[in-house]
N, C-alpha and C positions, 0 to 999 in steps of 0.2 A: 504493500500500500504506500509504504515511504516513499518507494522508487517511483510509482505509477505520477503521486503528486510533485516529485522533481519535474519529473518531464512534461509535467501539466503546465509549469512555471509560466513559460513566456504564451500561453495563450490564458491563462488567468490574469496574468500583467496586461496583454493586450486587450481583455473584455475589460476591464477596468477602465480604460481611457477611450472612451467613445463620446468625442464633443458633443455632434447633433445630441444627444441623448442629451447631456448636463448642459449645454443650454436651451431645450426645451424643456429642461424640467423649472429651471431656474426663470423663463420668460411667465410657465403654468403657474408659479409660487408669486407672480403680481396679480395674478387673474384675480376675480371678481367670487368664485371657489378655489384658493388657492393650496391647498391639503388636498382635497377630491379629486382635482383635474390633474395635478400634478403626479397622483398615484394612480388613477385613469392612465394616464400618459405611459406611464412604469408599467402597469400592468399589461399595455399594449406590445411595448417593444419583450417585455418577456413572455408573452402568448410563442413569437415567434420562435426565441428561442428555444422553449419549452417545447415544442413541435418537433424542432430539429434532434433535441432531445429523445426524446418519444419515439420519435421513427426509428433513430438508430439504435436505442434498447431493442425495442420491437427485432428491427433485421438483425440480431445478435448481439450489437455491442454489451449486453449483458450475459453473453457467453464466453468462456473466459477463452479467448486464443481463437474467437471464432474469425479473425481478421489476421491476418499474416504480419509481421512488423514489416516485408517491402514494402506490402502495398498503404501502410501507416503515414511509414516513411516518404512514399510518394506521392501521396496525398500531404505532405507535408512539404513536400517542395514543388509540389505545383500551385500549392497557396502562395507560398513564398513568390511565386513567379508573378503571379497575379498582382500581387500587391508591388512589386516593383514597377509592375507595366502600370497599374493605374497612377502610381506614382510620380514615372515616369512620363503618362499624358498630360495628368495633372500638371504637370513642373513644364511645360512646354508651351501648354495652353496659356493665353491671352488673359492675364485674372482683370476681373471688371473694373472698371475705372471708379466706379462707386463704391463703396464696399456696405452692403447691406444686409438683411437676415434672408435666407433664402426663403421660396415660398411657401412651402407648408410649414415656414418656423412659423411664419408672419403669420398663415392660419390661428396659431394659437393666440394670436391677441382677442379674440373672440371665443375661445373654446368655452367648453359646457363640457362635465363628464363624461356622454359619449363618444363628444367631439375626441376630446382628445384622446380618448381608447382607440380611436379608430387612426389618429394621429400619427399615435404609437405604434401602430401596426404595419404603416405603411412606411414612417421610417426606420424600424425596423426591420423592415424588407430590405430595403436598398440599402441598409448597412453592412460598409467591408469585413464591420467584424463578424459576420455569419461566418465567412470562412474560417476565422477561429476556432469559433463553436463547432464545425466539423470537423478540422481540423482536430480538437479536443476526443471528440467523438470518436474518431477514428483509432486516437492512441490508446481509448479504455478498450478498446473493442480488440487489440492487438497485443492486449496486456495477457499476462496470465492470471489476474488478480478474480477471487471469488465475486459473487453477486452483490452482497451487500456491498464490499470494497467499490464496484463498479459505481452503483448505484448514489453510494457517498463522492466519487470523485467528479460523477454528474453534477451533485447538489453544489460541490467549491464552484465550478465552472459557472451554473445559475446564479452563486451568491456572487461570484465575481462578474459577473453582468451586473447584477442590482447594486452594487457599491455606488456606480453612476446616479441613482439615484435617491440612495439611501441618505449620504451624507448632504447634501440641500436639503432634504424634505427632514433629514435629523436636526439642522441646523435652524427650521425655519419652526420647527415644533418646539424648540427650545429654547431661541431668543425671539419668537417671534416677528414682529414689525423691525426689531432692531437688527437681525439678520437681512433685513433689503439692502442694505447698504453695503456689505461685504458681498452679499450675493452678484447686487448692481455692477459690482466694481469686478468679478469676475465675469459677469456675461459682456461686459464691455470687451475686457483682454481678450476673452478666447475671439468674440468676434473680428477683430481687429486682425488679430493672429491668428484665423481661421487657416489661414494660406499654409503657414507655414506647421501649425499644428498638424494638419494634414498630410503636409510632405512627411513629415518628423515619422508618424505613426506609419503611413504606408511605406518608405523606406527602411526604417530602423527594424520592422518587423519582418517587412521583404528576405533582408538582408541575414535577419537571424534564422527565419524557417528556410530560406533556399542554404545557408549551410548548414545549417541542421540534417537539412533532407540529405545534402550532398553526400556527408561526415558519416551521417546513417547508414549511407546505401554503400559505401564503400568496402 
């Protein structure tokens, strides 16, 4: 189990830092329901994970060795690859001359609990960190570790998606009104530094799962 959560390391660090996520949680935390929609919002983006989850228990990853470590492995440096090439578009592309929240942040200045469940769902979707989470998925599934073992290294992986939005909504429940100000003062940075926060993650992580994969397969 020790071992299985080593090698979990850098895709538990990587669900961890997922912007879109903490500043839509942090934009929900001015709303008009700002506890409700903000955990709306949360509960949305981890429906998805928890899918991704679900499915690959289902196909075996709760069978212990039911996945091979190459093909873990290679699944691990094709993320890698991925995330270097979106990084890589990203870093090429023309960034906009304005710099503004994108559009379904901007949805949230109106959300309603629904709204934002369903928010969350959709950016959720188009987050690069799903391939993480498979990526994740893939190495309990190639482990030798028993069910419960499996089933616990799932739940880290889940808790470390929900950190994004655990500490705002910790923060906002326990200083209240006086938490806007520190919160303001982060949704301002990461916006600003969107650009670059983005290179950092798809790079930095690119760069660790494609040698990872490589160092693996060797």
């Amino acid at each position: 189990m020790d071992e299985l959560i080593v090698q979990l390391l850098p895709e538990v660090a990587g669900l961890m830092i997922t912007p879109g996520a903490i500043i839509g949680c942090i934009l929900l935390l001015q709303s008009r329901q700002p506890v409700h929609n903000a955990v709306a919002f949360a509960a949305g983006f981890l429906v998805v994970y928890v899918m991704i989850a679900v499915s690959a228990l289902l196909g075996g990853a709760s069978d212990p060795g039911s996945t091979t470590p190459e093909t873990s492995h290679g699944a691990g440096l094709v993320i890698g690859l991925i995330f270097l090439s979106i990084g890589s578009w990203t870093a090429v592309r023309q960034p906009r001359p304005v710099a503004g929240r994108p559009r379904l942040l901007r949805e949230l200045d109106t959300a309603h609990p629904p709204k934002a469940f369903i928010l969350g769902v959709a950016l959720g979707a188009i987050n690069p960190n799903l391939f993480l989470m498979i990526s994740g998925m893939s190495i309990i599934a190639s482990s030798t570790v028993g069910v419960v073992a499996a089933l616990l290294a799932t739940l880290a992986l889940l808790i470390a998606a929900f950190i994004d939005f655990l500490i705002p909504i910790g923060a906002y429940l326990a200083l209240g009104e006086r938490a806007r100000t520190g919160l303001d003062a982060v949704e301002a940075w990461m916006l600003r530094n969107s650009r670059t926060l983005t290179l950092f993650v798809l790079f930095g992580f690119g760069a660790l799962f494609t040698v990872r994969g490589v160092v693996d397969l060797m």
